[in-house]
Backbone bond lengths (Angstrom), bond angles and torsions (degrees), N, CA, C in turn:
res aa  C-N    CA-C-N  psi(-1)  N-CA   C-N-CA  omega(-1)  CA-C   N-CA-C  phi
1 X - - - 1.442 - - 1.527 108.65 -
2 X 1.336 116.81 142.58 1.608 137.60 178.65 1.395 106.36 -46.34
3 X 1.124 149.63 154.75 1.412 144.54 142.33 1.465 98.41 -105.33
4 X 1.718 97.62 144.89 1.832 109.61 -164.11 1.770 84.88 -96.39
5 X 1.203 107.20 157.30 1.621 132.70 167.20 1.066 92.63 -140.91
6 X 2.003 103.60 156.04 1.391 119.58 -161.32 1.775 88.79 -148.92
7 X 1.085 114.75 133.19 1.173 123.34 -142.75 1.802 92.89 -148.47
8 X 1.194 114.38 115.67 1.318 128.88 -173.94 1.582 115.67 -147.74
9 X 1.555 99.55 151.52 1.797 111.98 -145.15 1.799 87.17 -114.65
10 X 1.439 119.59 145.48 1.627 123.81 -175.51 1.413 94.99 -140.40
11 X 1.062 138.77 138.81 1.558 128.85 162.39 1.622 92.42 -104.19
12 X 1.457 93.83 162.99 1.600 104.93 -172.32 1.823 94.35 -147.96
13 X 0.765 137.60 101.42 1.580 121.17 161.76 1.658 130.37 63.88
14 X 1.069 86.15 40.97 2.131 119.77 -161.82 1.813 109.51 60.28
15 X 1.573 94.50 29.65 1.733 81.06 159.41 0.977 109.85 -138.19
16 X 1.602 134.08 162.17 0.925 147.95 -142.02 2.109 102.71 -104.54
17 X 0.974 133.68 119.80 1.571 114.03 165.98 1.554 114.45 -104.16
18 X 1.349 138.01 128.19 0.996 155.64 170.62 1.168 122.90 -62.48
19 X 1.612 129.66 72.92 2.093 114.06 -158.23 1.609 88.39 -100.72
20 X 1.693 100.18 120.35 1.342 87.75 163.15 1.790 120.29 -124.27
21 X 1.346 136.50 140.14 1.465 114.95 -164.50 1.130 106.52 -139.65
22 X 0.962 108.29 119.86 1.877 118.05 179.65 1.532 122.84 -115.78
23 X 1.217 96.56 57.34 1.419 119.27 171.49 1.645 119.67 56.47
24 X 0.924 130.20 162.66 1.833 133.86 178.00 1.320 96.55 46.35
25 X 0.864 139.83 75.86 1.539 160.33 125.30 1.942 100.09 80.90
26 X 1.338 109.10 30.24 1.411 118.99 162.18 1.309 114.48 -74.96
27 X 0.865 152.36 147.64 1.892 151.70 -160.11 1.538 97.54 134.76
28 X 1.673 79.89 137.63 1.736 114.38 171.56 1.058 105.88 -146.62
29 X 1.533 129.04 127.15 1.620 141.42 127.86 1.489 131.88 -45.19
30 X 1.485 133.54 85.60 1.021 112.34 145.59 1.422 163.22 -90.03
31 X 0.756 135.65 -178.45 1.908 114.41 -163.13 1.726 86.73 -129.83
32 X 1.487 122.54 123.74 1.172 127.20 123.35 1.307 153.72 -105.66
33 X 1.693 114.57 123.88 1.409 92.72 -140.64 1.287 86.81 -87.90
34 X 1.504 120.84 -147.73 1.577 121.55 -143.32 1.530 86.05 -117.99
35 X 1.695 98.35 143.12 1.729 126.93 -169.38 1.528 109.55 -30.18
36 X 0.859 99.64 131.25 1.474 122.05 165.89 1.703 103.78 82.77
37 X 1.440 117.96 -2.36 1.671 106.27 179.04 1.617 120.17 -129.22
38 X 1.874 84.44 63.45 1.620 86.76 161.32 1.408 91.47 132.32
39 X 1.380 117.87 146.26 1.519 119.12 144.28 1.515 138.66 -86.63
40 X 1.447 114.42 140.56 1.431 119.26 -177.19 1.512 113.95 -0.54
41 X 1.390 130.70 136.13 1.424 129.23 141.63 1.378 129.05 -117.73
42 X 1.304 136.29 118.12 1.141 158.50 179.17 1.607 103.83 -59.43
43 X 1.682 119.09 103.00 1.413 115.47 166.97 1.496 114.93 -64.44
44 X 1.252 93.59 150.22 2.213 100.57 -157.38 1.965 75.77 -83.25
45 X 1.418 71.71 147.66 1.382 117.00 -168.62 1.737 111.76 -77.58
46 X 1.153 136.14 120.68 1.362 136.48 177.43 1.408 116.32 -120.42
47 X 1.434 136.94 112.68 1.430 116.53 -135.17 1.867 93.69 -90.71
48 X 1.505 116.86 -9.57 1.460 120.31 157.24 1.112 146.86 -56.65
49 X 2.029 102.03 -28.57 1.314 113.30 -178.69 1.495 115.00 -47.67
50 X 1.207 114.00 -172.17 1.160 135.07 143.85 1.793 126.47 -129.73
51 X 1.346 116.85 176.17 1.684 99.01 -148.79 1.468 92.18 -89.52
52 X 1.348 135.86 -32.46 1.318 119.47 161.59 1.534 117.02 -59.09
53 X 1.121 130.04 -26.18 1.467 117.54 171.82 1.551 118.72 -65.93
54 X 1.633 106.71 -31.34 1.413 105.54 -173.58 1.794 115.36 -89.04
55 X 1.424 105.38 16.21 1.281 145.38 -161.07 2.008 87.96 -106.42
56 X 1.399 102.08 -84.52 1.421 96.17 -173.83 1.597 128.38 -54.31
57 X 1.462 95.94 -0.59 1.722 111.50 -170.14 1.362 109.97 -104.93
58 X 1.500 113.64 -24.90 1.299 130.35 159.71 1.289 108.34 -55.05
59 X 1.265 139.29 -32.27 1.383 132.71 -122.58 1.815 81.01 -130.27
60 X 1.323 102.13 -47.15 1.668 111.26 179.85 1.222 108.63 -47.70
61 X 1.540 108.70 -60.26 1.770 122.58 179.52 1.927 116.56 -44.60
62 X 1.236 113.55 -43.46 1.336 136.86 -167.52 2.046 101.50 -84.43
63 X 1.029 114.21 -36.59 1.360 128.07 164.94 1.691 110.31 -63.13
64 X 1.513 108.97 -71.62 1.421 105.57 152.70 1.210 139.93 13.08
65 X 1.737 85.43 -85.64 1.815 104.20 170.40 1.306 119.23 -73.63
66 X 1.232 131.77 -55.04 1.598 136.69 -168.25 1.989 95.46 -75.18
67 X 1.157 135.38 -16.16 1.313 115.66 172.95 1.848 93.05 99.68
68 X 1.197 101.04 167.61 1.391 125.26 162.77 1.510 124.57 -28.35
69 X 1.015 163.89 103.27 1.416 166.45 177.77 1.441 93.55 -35.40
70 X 1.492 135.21 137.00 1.044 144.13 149.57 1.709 119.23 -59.08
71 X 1.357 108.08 143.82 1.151 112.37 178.95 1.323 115.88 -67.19
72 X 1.427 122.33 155.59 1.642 128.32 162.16 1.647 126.49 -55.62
73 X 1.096 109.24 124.32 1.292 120.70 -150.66 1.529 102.13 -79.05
74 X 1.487 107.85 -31.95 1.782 112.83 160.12 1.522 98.63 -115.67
75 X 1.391 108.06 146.34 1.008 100.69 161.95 1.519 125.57 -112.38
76 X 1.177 127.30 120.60 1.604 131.83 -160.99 1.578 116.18 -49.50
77 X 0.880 98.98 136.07 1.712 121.77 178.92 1.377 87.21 -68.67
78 X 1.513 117.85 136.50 1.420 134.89 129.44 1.508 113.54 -30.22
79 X 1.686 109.40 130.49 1.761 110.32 171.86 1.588 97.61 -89.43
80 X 1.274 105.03 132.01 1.326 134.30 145.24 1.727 121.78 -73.32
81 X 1.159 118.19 133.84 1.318 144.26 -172.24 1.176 108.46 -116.16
């Protein structure tokens, strides 16, 4: 019999992440970054992680490269009640 994988798309900062999980602690993150700059990379594999961890490491790696998040261009008022 087949085993099902479930395979779901996240954008993060014009790249694409690849979560895919096929049950009993099978899962991979991939990162695609945006068209034309670069092919797929596969976050290295830790057979401890978990798929949100290899999620925040994705996100670390991709931070990495693009630098620091820019600040908010407004910054929001406190709500009043």
């Amino acid at each position: 019999m087949g085993r099902l994988m479930a395979v779901s798309f996240k954008p993060y900062r014009g790249h694409q992440l690849e979560l895919r999980d096929g049950g009993r602690g099978t899962h991979a993150v991939i990162i695609h970054p945006p068209g034309g700059r670069g092919a797929p990379q596969p976050v290295p594999a830790d057979p401890a992680a978990t798929l949100g961890e290899m999620v925040m490491q994705a996100k670390a790696l991709i931070d990495g490269v693009m630098g620091p998040r820019p600040a908010p261009a407004f910054p929001r008022a406190p709500i009043r009640r």
